[in-house]
mmJSON file of the N, C-alpha and C atoms, coordinates in Angstrom:
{"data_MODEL":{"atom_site":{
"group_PDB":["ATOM","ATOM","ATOM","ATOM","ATOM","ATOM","ATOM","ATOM","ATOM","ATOM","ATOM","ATOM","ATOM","ATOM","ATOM","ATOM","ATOM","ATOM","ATOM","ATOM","ATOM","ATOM","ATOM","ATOM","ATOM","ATOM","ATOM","ATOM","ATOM","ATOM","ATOM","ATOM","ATOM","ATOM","ATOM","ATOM","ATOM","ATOM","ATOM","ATOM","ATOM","ATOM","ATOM","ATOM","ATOM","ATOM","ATOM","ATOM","ATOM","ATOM","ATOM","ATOM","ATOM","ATOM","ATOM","ATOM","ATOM","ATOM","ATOM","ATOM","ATOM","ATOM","ATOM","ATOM","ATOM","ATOM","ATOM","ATOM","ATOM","ATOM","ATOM","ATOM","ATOM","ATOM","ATOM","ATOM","ATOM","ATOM","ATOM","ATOM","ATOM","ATOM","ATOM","ATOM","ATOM","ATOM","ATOM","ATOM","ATOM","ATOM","ATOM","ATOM","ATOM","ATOM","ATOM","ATOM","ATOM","ATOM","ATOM","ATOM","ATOM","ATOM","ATOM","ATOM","ATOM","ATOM","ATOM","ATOM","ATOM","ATOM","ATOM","ATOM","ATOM","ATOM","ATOM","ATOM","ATOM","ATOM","ATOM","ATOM","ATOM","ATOM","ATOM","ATOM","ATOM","ATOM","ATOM","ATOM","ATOM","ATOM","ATOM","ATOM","ATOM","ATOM","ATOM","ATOM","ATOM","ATOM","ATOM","ATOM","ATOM","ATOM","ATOM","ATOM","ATOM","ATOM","ATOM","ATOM","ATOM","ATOM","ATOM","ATOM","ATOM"],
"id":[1,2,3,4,5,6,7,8,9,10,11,12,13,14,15,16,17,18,19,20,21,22,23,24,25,26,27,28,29,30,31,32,33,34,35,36,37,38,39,40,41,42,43,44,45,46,47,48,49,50,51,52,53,54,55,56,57,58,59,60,61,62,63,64,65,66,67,68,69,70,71,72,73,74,75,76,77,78,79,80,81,82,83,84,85,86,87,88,89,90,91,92,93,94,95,96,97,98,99,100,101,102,103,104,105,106,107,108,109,110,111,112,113,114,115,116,117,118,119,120,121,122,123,124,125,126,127,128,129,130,131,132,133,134,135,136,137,138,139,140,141,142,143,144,145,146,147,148,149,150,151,152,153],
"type_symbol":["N","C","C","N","C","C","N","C","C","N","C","C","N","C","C","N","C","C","N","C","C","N","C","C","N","C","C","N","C","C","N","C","C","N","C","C","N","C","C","N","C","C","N","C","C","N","C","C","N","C","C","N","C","C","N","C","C","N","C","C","N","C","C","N","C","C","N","C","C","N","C","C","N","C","C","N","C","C","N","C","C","N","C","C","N","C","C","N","C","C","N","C","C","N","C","C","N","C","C","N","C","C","N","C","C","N","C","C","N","C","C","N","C","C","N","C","C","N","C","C","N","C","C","N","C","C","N","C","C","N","C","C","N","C","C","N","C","C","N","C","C","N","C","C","N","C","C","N","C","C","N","C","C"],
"label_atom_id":["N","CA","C","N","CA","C","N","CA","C","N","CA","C","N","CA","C","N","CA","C","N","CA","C","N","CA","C","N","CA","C","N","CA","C","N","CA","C","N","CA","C","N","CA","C","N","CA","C","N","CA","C","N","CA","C","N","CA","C","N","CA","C","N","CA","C","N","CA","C","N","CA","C","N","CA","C","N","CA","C","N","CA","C","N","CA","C","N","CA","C","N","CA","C","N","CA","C","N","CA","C","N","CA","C","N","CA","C","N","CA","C","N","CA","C","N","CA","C","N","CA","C","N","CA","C","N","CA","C","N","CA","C","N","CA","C","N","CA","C","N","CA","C","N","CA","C","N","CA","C","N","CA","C","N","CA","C","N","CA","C","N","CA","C","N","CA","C","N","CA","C","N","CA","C","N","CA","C"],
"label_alt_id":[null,null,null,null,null,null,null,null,null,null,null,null,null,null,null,null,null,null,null,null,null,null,null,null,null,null,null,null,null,null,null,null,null,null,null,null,null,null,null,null,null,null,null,null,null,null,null,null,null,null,null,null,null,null,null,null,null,null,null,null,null,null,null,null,null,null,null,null,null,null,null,null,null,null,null,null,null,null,null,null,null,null,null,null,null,null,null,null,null,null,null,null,null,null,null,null,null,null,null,null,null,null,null,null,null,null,null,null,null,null,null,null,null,null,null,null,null,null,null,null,null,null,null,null,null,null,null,null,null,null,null,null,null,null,null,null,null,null,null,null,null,null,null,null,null,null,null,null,null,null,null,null,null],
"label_comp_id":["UNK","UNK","UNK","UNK","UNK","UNK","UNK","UNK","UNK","UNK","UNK","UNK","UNK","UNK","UNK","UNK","UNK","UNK","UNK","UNK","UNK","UNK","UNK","UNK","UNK","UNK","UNK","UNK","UNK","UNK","UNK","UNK","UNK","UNK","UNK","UNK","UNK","UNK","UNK","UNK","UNK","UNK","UNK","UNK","UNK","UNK","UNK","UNK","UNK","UNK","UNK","UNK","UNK","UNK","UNK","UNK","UNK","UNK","UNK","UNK","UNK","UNK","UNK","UNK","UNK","UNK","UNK","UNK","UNK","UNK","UNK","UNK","UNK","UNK","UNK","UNK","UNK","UNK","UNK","UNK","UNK","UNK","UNK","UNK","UNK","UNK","UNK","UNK","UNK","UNK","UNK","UNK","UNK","UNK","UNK","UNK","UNK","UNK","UNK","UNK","UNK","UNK","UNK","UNK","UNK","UNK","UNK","UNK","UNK","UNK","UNK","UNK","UNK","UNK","UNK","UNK","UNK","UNK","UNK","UNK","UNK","UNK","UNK","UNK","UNK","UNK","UNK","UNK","UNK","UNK","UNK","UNK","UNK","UNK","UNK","UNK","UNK","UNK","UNK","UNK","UNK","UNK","UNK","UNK","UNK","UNK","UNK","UNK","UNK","UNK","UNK","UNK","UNK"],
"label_asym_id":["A","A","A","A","A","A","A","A","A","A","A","A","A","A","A","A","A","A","A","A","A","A","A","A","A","A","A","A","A","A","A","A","A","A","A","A","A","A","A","A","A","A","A","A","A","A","A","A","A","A","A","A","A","A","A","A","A","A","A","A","A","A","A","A","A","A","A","A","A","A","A","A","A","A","A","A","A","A","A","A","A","A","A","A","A","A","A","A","A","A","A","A","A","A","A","A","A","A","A","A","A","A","A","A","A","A","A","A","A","A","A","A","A","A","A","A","A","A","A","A","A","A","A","A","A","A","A","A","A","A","A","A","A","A","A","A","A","A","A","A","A","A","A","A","A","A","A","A","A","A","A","A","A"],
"label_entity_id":["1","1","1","1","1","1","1","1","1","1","1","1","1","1","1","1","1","1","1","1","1","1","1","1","1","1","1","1","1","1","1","1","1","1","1","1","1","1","1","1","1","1","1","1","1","1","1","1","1","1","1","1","1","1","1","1","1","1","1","1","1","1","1","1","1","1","1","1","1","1","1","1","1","1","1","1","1","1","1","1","1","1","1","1","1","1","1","1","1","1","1","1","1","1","1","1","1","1","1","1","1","1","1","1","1","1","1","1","1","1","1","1","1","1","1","1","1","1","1","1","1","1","1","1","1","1","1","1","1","1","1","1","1","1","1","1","1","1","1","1","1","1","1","1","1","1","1","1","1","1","1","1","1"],
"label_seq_id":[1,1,1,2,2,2,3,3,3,4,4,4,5,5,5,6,6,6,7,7,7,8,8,8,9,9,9,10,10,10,11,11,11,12,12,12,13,13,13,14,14,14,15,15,15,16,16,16,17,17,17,18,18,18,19,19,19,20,20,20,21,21,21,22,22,22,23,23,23,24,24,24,25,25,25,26,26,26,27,27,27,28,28,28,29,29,29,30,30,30,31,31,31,32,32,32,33,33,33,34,34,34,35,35,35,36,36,36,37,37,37,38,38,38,39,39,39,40,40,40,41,41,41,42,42,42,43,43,43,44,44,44,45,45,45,46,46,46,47,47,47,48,48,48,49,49,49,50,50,50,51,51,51],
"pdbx_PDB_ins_code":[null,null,null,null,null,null,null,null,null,null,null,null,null,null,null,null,null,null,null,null,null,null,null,null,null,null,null,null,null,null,null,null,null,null,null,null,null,null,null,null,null,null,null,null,null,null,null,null,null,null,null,null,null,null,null,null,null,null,null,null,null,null,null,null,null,null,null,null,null,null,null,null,null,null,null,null,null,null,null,null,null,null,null,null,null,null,null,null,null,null,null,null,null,null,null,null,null,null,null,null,null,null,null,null,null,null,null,null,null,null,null,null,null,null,null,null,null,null,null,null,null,null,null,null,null,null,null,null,null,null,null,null,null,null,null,null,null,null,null,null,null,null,null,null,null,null,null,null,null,null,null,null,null],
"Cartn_x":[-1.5,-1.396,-2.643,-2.22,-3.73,-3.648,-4.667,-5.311,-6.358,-5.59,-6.725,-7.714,-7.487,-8.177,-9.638,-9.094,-10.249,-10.5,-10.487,-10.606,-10.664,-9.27,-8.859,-8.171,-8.2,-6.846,-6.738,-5.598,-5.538,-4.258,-4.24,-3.186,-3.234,-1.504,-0.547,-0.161,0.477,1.395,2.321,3.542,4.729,4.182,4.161,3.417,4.497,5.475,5.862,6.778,7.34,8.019,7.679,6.174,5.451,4.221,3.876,2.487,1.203,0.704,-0.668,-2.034,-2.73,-3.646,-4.471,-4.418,-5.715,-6.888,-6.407,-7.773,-8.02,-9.072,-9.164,-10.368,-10.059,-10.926,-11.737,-12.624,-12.852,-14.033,-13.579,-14.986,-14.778,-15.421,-15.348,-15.193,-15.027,-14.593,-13.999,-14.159,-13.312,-12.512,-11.025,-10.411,-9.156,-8.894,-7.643,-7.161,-5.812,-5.095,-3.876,-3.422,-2.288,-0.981,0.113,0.518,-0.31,-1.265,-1.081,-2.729,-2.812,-4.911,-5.249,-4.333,-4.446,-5.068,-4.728,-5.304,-6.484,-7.719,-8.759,-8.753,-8.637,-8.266,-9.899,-10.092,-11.407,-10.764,-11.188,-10.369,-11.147,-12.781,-13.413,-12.214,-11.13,-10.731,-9.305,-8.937,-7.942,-8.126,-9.415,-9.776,-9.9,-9.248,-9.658,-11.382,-11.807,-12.863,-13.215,-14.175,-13.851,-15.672,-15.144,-16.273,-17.477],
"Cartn_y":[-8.049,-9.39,-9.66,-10.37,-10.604,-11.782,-12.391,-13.958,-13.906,-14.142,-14.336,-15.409,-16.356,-17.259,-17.302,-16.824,-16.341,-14.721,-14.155,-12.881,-11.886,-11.52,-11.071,-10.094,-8.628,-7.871,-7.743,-7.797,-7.923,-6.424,-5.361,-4.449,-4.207,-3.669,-3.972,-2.882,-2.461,-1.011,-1.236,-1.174,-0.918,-0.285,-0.737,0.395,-0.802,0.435,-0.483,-1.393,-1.66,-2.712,-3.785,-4.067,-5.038,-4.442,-5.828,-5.466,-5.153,-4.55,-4.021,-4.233,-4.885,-4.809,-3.949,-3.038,-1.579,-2.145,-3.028,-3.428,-4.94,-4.918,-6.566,-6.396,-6.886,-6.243,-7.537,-7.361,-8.779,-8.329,-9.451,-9.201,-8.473,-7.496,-6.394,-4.75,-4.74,-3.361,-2.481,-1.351,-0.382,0.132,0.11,0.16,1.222,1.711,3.065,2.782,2.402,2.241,3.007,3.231,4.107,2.994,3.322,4.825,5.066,4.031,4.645,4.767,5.391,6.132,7.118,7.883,8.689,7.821,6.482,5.463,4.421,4.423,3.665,2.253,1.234,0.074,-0.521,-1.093,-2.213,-3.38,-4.214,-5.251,-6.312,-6.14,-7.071,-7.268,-5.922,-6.176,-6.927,-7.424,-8.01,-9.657,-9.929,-11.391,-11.779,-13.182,-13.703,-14.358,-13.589,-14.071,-16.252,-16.664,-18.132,-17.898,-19.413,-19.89,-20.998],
"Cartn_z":[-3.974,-4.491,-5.319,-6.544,-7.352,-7.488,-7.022,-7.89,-8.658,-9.891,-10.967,-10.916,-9.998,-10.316,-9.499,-8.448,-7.322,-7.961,-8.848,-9.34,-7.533,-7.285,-6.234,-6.411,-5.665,-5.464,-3.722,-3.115,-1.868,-2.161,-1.237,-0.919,0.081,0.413,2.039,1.653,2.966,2.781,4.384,4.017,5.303,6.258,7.566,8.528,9.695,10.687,11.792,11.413,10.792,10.033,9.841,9.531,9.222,7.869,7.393,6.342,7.215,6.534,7.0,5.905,6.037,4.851,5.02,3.574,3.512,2.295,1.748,1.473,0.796,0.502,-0.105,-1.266,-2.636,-3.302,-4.085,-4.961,-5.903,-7.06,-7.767,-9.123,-9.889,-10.356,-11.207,-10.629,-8.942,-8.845,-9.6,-9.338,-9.665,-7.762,-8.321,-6.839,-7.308,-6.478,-6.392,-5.085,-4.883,-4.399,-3.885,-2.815,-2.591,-3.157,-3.403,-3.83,-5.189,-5.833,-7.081,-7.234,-6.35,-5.772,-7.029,-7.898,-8.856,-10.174,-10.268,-11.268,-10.743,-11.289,-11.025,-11.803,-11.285,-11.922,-11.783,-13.359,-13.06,-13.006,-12.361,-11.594,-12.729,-13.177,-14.222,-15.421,-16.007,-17.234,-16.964,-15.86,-15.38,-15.808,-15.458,-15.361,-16.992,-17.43,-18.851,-18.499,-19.675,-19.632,-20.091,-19.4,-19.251,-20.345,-20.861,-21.958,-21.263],
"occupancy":[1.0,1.0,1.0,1.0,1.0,1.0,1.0,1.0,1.0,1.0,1.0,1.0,1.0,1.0,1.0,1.0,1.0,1.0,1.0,1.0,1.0,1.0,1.0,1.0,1.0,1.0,1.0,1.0,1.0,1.0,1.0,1.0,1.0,1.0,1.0,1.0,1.0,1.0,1.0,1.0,1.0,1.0,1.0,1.0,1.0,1.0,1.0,1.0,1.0,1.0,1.0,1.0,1.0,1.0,1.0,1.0,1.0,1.0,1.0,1.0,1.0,1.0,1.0,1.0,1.0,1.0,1.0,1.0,1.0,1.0,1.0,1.0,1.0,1.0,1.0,1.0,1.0,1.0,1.0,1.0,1.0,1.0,1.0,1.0,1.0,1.0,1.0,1.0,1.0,1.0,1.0,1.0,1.0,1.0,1.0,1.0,1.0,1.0,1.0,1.0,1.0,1.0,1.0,1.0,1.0,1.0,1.0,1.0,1.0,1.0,1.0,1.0,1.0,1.0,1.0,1.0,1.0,1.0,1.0,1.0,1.0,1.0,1.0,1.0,1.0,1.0,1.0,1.0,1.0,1.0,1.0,1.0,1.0,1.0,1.0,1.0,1.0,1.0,1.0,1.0,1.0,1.0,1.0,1.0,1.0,1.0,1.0,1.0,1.0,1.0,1.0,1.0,1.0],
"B_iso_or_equiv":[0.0,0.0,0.0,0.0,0.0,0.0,0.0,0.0,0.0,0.0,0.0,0.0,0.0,0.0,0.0,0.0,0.0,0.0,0.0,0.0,0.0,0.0,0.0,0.0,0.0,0.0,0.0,0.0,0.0,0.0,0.0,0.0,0.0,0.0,0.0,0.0,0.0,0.0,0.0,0.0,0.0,0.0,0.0,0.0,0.0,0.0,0.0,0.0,0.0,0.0,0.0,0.0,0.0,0.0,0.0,0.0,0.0,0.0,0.0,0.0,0.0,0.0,0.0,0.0,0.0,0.0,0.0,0.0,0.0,0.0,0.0,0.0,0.0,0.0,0.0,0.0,0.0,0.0,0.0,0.0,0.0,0.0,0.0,0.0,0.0,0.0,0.0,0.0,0.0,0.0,0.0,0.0,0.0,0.0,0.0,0.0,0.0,0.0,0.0,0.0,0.0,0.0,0.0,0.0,0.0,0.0,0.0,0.0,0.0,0.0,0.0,0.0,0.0,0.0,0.0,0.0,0.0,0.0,0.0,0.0,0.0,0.0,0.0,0.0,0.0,0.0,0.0,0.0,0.0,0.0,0.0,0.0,0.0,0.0,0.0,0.0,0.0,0.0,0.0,0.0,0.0,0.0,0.0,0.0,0.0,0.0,0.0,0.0,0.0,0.0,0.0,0.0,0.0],
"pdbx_formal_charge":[null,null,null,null,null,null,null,null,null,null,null,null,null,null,null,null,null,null,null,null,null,null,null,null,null,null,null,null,null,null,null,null,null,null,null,null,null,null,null,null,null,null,null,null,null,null,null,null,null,null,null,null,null,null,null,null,null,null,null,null,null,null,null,null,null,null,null,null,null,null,null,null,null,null,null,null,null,null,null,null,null,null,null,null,null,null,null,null,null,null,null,null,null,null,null,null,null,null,null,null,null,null,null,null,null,null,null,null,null,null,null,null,null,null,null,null,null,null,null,null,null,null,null,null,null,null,null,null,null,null,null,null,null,null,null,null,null,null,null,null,null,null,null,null,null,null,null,null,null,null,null,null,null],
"auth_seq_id":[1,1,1,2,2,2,3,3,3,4,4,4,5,5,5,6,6,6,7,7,7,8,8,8,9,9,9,10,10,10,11,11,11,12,12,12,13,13,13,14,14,14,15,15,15,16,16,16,17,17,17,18,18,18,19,19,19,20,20,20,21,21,21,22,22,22,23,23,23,24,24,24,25,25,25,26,26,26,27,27,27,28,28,28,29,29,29,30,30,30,31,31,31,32,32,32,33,33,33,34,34,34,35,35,35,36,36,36,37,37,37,38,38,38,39,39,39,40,40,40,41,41,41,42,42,42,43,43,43,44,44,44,45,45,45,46,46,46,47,47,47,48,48,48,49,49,49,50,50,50,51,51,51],
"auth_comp_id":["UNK","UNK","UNK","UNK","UNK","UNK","UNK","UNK","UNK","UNK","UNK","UNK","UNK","UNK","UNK","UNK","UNK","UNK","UNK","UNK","UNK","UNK","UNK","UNK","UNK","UNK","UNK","UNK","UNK","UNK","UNK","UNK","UNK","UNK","UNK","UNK","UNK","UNK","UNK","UNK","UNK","UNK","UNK","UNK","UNK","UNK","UNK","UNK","UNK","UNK","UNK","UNK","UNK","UNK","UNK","UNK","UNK","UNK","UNK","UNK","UNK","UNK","UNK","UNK","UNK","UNK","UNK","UNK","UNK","UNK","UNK","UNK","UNK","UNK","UNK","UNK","UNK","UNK","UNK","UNK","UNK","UNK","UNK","UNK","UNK","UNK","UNK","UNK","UNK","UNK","UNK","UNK","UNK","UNK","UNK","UNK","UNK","UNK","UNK","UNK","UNK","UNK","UNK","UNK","UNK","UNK","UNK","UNK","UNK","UNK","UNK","UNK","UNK","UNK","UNK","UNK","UNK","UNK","UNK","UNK","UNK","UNK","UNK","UNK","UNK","UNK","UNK","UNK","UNK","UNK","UNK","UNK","UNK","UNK","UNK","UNK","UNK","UNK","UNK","UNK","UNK","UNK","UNK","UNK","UNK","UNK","UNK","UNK","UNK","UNK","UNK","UNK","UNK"],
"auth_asym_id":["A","A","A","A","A","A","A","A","A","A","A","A","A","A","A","A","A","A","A","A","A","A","A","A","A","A","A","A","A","A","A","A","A","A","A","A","A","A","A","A","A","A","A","A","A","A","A","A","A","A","A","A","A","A","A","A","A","A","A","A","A","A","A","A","A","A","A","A","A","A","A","A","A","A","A","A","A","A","A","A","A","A","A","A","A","A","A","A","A","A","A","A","A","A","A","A","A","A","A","A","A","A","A","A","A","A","A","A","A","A","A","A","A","A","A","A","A","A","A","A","A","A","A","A","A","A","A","A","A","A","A","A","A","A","A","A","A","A","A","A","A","A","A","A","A","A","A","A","A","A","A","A","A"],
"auth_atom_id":["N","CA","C","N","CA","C","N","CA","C","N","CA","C","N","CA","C","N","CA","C","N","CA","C","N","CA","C","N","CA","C","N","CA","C","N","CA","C","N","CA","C","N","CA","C","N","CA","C","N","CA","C","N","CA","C","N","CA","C","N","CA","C","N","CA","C","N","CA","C","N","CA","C","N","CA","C","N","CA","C","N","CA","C","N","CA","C","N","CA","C","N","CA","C","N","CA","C","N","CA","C","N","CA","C","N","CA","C","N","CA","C","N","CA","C","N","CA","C","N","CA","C","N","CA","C","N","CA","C","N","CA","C","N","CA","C","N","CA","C","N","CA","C","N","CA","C","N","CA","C","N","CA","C","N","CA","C","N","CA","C","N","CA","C","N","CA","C","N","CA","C","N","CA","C","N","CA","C"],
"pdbx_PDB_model_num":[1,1,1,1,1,1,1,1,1,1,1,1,1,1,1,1,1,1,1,1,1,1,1,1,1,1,1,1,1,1,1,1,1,1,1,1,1,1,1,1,1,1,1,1,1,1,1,1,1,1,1,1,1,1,1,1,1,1,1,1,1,1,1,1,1,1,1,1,1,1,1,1,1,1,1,1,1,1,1,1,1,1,1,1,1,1,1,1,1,1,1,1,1,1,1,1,1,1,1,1,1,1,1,1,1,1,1,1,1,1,1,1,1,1,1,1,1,1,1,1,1,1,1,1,1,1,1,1,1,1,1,1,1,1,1,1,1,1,1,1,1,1,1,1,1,1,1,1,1,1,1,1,1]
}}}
């Protein structure tokens, strides 16, 4: 889940037949994520920059 506004990434993954959170991210990380851990996302170029 992303909130841009709180510059946030929050990720879950099915475990048990419930969500599980594996991580909680913010700011300008760089974060890799399962399933898609092969791509490094900067989470800074997500956010519009504010004036």
């Amino acid at each position: 889940m992303v909130d841009p506004l709180a510059h946030t990434l929050e990720a879950y993954a099915l475990e048990d037949g419930g969500w599980k959170e594996i991580g909680r991210f913010a700011g300008a990380a760089s974060v890799s994520v399962a399933p898609f851990d092969a791509v490094a996302i900067n989470l800074g170029d997500l956010w519009a920059a504010t004036a």
